[in-house]
C-alpha positions as CSV (number, residue, x, y, z in Angstrom):
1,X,-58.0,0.5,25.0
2,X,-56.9,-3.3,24.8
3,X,-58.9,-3.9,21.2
4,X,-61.8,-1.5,19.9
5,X,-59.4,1.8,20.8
6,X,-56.6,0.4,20.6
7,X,-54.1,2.8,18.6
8,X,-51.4,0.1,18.3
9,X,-53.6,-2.3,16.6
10,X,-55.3,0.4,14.1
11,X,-51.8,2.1,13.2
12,X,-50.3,-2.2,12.7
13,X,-53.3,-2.6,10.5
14,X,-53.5,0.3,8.3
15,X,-49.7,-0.2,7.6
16,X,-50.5,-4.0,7.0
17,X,-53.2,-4.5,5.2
18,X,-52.3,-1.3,3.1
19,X,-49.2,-3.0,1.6
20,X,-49.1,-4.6,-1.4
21,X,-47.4,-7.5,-0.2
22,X,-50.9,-8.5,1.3
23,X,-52.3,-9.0,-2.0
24,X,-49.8,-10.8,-3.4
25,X,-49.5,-12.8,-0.4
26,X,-53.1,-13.4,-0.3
27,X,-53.4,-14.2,-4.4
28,X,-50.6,-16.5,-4.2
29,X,-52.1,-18.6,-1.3
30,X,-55.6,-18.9,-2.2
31,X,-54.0,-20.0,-5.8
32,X,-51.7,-22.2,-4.7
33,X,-54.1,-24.0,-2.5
34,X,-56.8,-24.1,-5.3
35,X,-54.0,-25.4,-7.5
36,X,-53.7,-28.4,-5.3
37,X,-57.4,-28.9,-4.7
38,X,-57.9,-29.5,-8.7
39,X,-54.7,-31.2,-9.0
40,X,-55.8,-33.6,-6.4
41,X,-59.6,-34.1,-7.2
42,X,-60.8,-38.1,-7.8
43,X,-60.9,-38.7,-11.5
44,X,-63.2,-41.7,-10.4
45,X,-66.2,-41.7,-12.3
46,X,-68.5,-42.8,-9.3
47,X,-67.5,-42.5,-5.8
48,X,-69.1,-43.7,-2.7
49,X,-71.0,-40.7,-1.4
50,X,-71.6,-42.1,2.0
51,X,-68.0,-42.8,2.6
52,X,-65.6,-41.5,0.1
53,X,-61.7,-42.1,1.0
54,X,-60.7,-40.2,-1.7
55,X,-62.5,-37.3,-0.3
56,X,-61.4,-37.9,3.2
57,X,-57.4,-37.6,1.5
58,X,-58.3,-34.7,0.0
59,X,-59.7,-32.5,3.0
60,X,-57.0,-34.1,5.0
61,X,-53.8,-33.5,2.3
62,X,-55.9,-29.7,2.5
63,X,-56.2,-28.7,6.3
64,X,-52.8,-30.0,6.7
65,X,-50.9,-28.0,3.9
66,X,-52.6,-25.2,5.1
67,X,-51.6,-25.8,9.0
68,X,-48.2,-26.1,8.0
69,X,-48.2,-23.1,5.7
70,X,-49.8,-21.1,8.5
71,X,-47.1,-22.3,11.1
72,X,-44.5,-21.1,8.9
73,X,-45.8,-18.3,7.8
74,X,-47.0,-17.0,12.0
75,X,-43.6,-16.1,12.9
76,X,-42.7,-14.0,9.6
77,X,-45.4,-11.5,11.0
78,X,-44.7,-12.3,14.6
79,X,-41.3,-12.3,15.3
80,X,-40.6,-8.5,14.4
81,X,-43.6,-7.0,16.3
82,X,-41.0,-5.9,18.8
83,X,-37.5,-6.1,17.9
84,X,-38.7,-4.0,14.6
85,X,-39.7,-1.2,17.2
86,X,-36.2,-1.5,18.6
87,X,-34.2,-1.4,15.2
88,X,-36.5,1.3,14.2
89,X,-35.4,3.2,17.4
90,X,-39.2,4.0,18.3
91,X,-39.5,1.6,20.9
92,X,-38.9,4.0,23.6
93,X,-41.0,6.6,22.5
94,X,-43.7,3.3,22.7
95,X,-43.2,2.9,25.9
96,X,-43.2,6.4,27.0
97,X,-47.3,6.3,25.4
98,X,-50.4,6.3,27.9
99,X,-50.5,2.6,26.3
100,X,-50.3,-0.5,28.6
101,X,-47.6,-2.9,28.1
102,X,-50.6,-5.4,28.1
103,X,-52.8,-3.2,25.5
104,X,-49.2,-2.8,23.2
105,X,-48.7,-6.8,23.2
106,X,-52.4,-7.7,22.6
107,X,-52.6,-4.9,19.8
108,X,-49.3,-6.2,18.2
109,X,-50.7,-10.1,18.5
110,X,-53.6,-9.2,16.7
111,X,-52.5,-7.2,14.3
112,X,-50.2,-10.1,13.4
113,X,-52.7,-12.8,13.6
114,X,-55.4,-10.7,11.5
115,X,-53.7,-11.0,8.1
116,X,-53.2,-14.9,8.9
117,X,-57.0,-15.3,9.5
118,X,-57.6,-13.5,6.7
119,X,-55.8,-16.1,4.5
120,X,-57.9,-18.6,6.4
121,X,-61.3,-17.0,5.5
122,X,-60.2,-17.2,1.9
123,X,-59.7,-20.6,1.8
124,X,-62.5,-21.5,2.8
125,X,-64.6,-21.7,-0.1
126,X,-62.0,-24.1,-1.4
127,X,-62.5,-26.6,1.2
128,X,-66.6,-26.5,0.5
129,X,-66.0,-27.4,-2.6
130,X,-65.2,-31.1,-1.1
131,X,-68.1,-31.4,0.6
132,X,-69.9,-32.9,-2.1
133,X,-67.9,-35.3,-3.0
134,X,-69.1,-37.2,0.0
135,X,-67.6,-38.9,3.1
136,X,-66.6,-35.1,5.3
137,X,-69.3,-33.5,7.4
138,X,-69.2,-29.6,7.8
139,X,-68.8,-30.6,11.5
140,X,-65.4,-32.0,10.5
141,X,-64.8,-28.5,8.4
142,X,-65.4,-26.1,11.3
143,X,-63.3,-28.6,13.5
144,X,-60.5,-28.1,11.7
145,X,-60.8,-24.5,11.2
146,X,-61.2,-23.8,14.9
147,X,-58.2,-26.1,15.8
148,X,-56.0,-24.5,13.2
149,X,-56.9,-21.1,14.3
150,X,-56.1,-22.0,18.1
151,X,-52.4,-23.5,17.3
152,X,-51.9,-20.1,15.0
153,X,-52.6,-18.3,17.9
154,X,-50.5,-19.9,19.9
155,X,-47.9,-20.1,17.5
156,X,-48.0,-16.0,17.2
157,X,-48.0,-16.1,20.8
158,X,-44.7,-17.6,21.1
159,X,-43.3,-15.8,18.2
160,X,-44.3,-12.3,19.8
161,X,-42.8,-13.4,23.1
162,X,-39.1,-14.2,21.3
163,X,-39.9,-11.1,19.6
164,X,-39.8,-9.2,23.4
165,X,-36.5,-11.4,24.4
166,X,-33.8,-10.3,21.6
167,X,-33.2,-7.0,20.0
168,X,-32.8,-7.9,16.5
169,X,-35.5,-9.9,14.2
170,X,-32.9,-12.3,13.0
171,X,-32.5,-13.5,16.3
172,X,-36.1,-13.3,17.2
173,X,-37.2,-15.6,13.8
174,X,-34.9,-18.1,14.5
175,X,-35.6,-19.2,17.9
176,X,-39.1,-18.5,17.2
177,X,-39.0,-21.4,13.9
178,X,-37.0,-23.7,16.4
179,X,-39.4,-23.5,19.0
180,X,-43.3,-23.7,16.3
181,X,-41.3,-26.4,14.3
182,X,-41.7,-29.1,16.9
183,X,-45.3,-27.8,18.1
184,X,-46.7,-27.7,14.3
185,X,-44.9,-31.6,13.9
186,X,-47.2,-32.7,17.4
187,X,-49.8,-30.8,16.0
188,X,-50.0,-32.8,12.8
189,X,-49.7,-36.6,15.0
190,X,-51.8,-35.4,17.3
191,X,-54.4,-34.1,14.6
192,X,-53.9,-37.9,12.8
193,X,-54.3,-40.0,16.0
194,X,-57.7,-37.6,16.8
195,X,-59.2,-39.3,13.3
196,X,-59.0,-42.2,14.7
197,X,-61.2,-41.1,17.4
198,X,-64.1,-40.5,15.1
199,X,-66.6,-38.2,16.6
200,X,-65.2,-38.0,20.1
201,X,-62.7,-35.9,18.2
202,X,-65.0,-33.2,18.1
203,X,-65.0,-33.4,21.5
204,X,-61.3,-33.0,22.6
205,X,-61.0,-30.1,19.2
206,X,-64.1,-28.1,21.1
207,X,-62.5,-28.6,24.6
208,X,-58.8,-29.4,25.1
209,X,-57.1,-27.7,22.3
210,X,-58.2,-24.5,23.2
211,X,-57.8,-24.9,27.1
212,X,-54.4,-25.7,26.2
213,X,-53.6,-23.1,23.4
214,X,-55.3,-20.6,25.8
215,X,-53.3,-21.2,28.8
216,X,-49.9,-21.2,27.0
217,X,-50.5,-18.5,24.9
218,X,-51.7,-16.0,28.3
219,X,-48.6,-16.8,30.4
220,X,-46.5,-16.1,27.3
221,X,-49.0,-12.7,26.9
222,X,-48.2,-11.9,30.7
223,X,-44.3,-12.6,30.6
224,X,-43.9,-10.6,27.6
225,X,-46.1,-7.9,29.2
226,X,-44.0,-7.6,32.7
227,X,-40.9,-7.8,29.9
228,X,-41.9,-4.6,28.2
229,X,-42.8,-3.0,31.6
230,X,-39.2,-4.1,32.8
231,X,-37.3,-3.4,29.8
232,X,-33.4,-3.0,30.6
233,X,-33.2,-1.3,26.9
234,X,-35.1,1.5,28.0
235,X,-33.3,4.7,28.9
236,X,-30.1,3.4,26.0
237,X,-31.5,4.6,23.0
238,X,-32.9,1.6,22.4
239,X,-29.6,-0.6,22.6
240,X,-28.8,-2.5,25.6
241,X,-25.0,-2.6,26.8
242,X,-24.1,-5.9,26.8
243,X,-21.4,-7.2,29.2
244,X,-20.5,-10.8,28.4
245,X,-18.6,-12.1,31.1
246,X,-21.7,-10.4,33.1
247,X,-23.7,-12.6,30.9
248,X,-21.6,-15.6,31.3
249,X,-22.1,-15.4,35.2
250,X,-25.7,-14.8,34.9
251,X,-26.3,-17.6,32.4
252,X,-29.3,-19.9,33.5
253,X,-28.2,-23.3,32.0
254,X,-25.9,-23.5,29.3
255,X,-22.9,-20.6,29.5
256,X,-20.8,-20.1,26.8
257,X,-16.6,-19.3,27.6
258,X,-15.3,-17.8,24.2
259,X,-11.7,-18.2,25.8
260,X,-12.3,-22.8,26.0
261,X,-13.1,-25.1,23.7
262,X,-15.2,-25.8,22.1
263,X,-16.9,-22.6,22.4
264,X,-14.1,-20.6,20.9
265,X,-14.8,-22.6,17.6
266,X,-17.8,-21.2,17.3
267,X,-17.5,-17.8,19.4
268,X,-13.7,-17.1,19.1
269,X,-13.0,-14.3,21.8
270,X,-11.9,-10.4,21.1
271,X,-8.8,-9.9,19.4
272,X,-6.0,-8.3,22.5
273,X,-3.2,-8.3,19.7
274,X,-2.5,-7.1,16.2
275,X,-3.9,-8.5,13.1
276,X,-1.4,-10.6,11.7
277,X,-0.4,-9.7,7.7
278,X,-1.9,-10.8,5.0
279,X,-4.9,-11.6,7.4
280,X,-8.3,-11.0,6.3
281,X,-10.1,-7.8,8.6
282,X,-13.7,-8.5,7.3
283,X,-13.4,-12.2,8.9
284,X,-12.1,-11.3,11.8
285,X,-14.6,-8.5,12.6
286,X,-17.5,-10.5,12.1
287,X,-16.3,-13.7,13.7
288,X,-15.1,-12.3,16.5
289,X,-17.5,-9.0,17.6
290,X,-20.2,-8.5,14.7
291,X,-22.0,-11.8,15.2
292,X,-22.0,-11.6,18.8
293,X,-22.2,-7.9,19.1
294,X,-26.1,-8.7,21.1
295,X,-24.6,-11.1,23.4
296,X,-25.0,-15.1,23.2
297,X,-28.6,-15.4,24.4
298,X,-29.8,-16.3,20.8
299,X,-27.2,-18.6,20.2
300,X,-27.4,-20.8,24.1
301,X,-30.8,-21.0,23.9
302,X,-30.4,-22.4,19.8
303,X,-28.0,-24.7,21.4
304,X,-30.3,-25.9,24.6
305,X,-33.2,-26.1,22.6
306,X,-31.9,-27.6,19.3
307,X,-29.9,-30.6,22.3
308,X,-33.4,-31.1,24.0
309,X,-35.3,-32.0,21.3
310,X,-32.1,-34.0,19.3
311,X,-31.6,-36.5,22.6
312,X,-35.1,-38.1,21.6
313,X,-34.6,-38.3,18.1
314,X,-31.0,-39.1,18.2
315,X,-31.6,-42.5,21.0
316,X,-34.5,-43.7,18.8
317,X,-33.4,-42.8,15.2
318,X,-29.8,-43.6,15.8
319,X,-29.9,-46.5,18.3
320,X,-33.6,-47.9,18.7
321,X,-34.3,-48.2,15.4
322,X,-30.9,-48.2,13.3
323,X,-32.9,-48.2,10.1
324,X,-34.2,-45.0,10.7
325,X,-31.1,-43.3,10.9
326,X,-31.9,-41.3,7.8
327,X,-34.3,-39.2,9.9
328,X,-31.9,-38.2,12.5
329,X,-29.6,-36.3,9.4
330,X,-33.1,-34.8,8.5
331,X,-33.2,-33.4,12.2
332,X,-29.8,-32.3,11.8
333,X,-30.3,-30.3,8.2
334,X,-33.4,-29.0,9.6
335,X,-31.4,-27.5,12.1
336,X,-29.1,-26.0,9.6
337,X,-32.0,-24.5,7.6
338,X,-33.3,-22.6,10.5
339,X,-30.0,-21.3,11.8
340,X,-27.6,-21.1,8.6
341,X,-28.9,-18.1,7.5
342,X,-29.3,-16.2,10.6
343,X,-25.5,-15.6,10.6
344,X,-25.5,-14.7,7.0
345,X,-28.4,-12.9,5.8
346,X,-27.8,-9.6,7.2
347,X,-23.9,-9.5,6.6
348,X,-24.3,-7.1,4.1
349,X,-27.4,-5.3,4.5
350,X,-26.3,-5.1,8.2
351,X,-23.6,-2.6,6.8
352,X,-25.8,-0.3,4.4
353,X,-28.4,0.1,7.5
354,X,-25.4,1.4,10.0
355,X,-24.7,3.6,6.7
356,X,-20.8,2.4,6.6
357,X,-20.9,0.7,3.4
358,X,-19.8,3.8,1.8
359,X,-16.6,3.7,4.3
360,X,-16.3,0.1,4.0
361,X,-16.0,0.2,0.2
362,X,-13.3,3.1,0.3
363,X,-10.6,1.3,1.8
364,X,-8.3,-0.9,0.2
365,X,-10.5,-4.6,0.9
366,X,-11.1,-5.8,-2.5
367,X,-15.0,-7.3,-2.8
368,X,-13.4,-10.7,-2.8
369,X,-12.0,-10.1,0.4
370,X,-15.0,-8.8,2.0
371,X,-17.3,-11.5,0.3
372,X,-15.8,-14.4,1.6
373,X,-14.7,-13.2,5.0
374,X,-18.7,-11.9,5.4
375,X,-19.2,-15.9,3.6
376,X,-16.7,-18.2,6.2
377,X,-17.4,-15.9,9.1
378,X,-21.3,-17.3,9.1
379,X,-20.5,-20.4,7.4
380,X,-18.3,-21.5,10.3
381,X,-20.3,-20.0,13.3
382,X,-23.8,-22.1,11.6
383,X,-21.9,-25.6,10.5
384,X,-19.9,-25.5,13.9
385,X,-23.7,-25.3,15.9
386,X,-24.6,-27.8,13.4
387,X,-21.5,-30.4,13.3
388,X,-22.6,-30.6,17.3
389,X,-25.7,-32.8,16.3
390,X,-23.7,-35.0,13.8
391,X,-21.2,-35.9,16.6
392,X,-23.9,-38.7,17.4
393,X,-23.7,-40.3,14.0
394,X,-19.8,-40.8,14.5
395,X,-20.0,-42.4,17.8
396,X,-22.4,-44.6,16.1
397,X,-20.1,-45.8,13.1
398,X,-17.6,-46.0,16.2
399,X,-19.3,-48.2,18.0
400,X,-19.9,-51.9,17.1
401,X,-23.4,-51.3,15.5
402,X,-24.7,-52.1,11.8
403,X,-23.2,-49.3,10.5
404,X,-19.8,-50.4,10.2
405,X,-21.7,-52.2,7.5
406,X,-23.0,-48.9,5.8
407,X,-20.0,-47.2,6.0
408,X,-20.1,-45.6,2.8
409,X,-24.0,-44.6,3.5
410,X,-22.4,-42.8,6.1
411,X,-20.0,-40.8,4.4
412,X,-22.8,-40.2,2.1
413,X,-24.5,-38.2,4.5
414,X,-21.8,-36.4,5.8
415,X,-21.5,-34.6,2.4
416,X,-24.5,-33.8,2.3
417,X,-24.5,-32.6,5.3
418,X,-21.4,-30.2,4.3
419,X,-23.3,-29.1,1.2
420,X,-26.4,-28.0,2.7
421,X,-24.3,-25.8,5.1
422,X,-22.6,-24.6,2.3
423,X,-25.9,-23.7,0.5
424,X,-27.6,-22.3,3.3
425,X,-25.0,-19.6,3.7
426,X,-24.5,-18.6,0.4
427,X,-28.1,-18.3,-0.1
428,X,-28.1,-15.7,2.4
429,X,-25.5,-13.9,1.5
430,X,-26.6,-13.4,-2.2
431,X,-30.1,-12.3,-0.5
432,X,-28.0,-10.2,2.0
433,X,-26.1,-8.8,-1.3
434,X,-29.5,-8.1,-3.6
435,X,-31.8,-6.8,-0.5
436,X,-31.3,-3.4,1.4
437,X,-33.0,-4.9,4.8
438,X,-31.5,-7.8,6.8
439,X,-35.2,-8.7,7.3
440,X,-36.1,-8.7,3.8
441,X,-33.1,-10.8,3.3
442,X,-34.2,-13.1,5.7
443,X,-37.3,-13.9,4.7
444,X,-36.3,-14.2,1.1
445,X,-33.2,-16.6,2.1
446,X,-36.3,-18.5,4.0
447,X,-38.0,-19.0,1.1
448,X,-35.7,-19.8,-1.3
449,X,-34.3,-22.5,1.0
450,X,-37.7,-24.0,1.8
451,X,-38.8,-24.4,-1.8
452,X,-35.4,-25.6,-2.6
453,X,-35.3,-28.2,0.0
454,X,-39.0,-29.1,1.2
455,X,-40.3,-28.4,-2.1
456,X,-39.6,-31.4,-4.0
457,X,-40.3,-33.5,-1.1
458,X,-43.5,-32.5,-0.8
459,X,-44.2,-32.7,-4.7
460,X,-42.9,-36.4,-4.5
461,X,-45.7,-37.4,-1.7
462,X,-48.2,-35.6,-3.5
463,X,-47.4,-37.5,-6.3
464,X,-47.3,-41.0,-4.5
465,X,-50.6,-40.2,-3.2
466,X,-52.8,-39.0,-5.9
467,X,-51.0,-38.9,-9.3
468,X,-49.3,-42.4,-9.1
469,X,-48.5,-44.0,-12.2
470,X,-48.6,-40.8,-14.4
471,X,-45.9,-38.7,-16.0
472,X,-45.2,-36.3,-13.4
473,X,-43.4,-38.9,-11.3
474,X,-40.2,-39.0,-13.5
475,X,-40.8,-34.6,-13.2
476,X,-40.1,-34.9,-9.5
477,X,-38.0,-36.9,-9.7
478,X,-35.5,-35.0,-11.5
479,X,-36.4,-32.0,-9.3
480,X,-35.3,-33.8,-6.0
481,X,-31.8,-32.9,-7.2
482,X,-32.1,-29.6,-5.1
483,X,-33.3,-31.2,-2.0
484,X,-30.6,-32.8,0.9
485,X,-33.9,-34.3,2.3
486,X,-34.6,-36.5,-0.9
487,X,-30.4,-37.1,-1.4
488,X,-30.6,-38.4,2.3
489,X,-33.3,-40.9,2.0
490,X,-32.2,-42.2,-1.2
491,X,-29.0,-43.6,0.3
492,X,-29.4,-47.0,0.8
493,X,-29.0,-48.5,4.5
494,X,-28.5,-51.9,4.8
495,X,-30.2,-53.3,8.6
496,X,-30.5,-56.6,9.7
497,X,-34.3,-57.4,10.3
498,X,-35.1,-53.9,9.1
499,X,-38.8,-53.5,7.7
500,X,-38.8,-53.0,4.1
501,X,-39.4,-49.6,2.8
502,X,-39.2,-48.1,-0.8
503,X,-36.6,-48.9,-3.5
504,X,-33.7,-46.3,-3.4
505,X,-32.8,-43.9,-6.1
506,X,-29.0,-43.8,-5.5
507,X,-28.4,-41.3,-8.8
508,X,-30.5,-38.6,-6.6
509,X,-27.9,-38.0,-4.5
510,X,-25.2,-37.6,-7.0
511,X,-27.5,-35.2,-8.8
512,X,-28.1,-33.7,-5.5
513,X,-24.3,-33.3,-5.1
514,X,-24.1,-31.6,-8.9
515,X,-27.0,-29.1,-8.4
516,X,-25.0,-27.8,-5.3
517,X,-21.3,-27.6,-6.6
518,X,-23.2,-25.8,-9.8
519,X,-25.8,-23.9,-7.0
520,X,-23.2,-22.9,-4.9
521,X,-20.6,-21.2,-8.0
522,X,-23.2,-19.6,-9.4
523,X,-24.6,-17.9,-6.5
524,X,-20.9,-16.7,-5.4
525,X,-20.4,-15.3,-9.1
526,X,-23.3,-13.7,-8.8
527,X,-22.8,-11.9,-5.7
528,X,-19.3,-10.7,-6.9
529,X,-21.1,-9.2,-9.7
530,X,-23.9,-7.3,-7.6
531,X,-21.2,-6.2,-4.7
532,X,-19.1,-4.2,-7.7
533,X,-21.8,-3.1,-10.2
534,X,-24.6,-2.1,-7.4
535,X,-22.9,-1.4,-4.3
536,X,-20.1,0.6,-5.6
537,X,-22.5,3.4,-6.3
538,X,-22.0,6.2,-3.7
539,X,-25.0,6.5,-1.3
């Protein structure tokens, strides 16, 4: 019942693995992986066989890629395992089967898991091409493999248990990205201190990461179990009547009052009077009931979560080690990459999958109106959430630190900053305009921010590392304009005593600054034009 007959795993994989979606998925990662294999192969014409570093950079640039692709990639499948049986409205009928709650989660887990493990087996003959080259043993292969499989795990783990907590996937992916991001960063250190280790790293790999992976991942198996058992959605249809204030009162930690500030920046409470004229309906709908029609749990554990893990980063980035205050931003846009488009991605679709677009678009609420009230609505709720983690950087120009020196550094990264909030919500709402499933939308938003942003960045240390000196240098250069991450680091900081680092490339950020402004318009004209020609067709 838990694996072999396990009707919840063979109906999760005959829908998977049935979809197209796997093949192109599974085509585009075993050729984008090769793709980087070739591009990074020694052009040496000898190498040391016994103990090649070029070899070693490869299989290392490799099985890192590949852990971060797979860490991203985990929650995607994850994080709608259960909230997609409660959108669906089938979740009750799931729970009424002769299934166990603990059978449903483990059938769900690996049914998730075995398309990512697929991907995995693929790869594989990609890294054995490295072998000859010298200087890996298969030892360190099969390592690898077996630690990168235990963190996925894990990582599935957690995004199924998020996946238990909230009732819509949006929700669900986000918190699930803000709690794997931090886990896949300590996975990679942790994975670079161990090759120091030489072969006692075989050791810990064999015994401690998958004690550790274990025992997380069946106390998040149990909770989310007991959390199906005890579902307070049963017996509503598969919505749960949420009460705020009783939420409020209940609140473990952080509680948010929509009636103070600053909460009511952020969470504005109901409306108790009339609309004033000329006033815009669509924004004040969303801001103040749509967004927050599931409650606040996604949003204060965002908040918690996204504070916990700044106060670290913020005391050593901002005030330990001034010169590094470039990574602190990063934090902060990271942030906003994660959350922007959770607010944003589904304003739209939202609407065609409670069927009252058709209602919507018959009243007298030109597109313009509805476009940029469903726009300012998320913009404001994710740069709000955001703007809480820059308050750091303006007590530090406040106070009598080195920054009063960098002053227009500063400023620098406040615009960036307001662009990539900017970007990140109008991504999502074109997706949310183009796609007919928030989830869909989602996901797409996802990736087009990721390759956007990350992209270029990680073109320019692949570069650096194995193509230095040639042409395609200049190539990614020019491509960094789309990236806040590249803009940021290209700012120049001026510290006393600092360590030297790389020269700057100041005309990045202004490019940077152009792509956006140009980004930004086009996407909005864009969306204008899809929200009259497409949508305005009767349903």
């Amino acid at each position: 019942m838990y694996v072999f007959e396990n009707p919840v795993l063979q109906r999760e994989l005959i829908t998977n693995l049935r979809a197209a979606r796997g093949f192109v998925l599974l085509t585009a990662y075993v050729g984008f992986l090769g793709l980087l294999v070739y591009a990074a192969w020694p052009t040496e014409q000898r190498l040391d066989m016994a103990s090649s570093e070029e070899a070693k950079k490869l299989v290392n640039l490799f099985f890192l890629g590949q852990y971060l692709l797979m860490s991203l990639m985990a929650p995607s499948f994850a994080a709608g395992a259960i909230t997609g049986e409660k959108e669906r409205k089938s979740f009750e009928m799931l729970m009424a089967s002769p299934v166990k709650p603990g059978a449903i989660v483990l059938g769900k887990l690996a049914a998730a898991l075995i398309p990512l493990a697929e991907l995995m087996i693929c790869s594989l003959p990609i890294v054995m091409l490295c072998l000859p080259l010298g200087g890996v043993h298969p030892f360190d292969v099969f390592s690898g493999y077996f630690a990168m499989i235990s963190s996925v795990a894990l990582f599935g783990m957690v995004s199924l248990w998020c996946s238990s907590i909230f009732s819509r996937t949006s929700a669900s992916l986000a918190v699930s990205y803000l709690l794997i991001l931090p886990l896949a960063m300590a996975g990679v250190f942790i994975w670079l201190a161990l090759d120091q280790l030489g072969e006692a790293r075989l050791l810990v790999v064999f015994t401690v990461v998958p004690v550790v992976c274990g025992s997380i991942g069946a106390l998040l198996w149990a909770d989310t179990s007991r959390r199906l058992f005890q579902s307070p959605e049963l017996g509503s249809d598969g919505k749960q009547v949420i009460d705020l204030e009783t939420e409020a009162e209940e609140a473990v930690g952080l509680y948010i009052s929509r009636d103070e500030f600053p909460d009511r920046l952020f969470a504005p409470p109901k409306r108790t009077t009339f609309l004033p004229d000329n006033a815009n309906p669509i924004y004040d709908k969303e801001i103040r009931s749509e967004i927050f029609s599931q409650g606040t749990l996604m949003l204060r554990l965002v908040i918690q979560i996204s504070m916990l893990i700044a106060l670290p980063v913020m005391a050593v980035c901002l005030y330990m080690q001034q010169h590094l205050a470039a990574w602190y931003i990063a934090y902060v846009l990271l942030f906003n990459m994660l959350v922007g488009p959770v607010f944003s991605a589904g304003s739209v679709t939202s609407e065609r999958e409670r069927q009252t677009l058709d209602l919507l678009l018959t009243t007298l609420i030109t597109p313009w109106q509805m476009l940029w009230g469903k726009l300012f609505s998320g913009l404001r709720v994710s740069s709000v959430l955001s703007s809480f983690l820059m308050w750091p950087v303006v007590l530090a120009c406040i106070m009598p630190l080195d920054y009063w020196h960098n002053l227009p550094t500063m400023g620098g990264y406040f615009l960036v900053f307001a662009t990539t909030c900017m970007t990140t919500a109008m991504t999502a709402l074109f997706c949310s305009t183009l796609f007919r499933k928030s989830e869909t939308s989602l996901m797409a938003t996802y990736l087009i921010i990721l390759t956007l942003f990350l992209g270029p960045v990680a073109a320019h240390l692949f570069v650096n590392t194995f193509l230095a000196g040639s042409g395609a240098v200049e190539i990614v250069q020019y491509a960094e304009a789309s990236s806040p991450f590249a803009a940021v680091f290209n700012l120049p900081l001026a510290i006393p005593g600092a360590p030297t680092s790389a020269p700057k490339v100041i005309s990045v950020f202004w490019w940077h600054l152009g792509f956006s402004a140009v980004y930004n318009v086009g996407l909005l004209l864009g969306a204008m034009w899809l929200f009259q020609m497409r949508w305005r067709v009767s349903e």
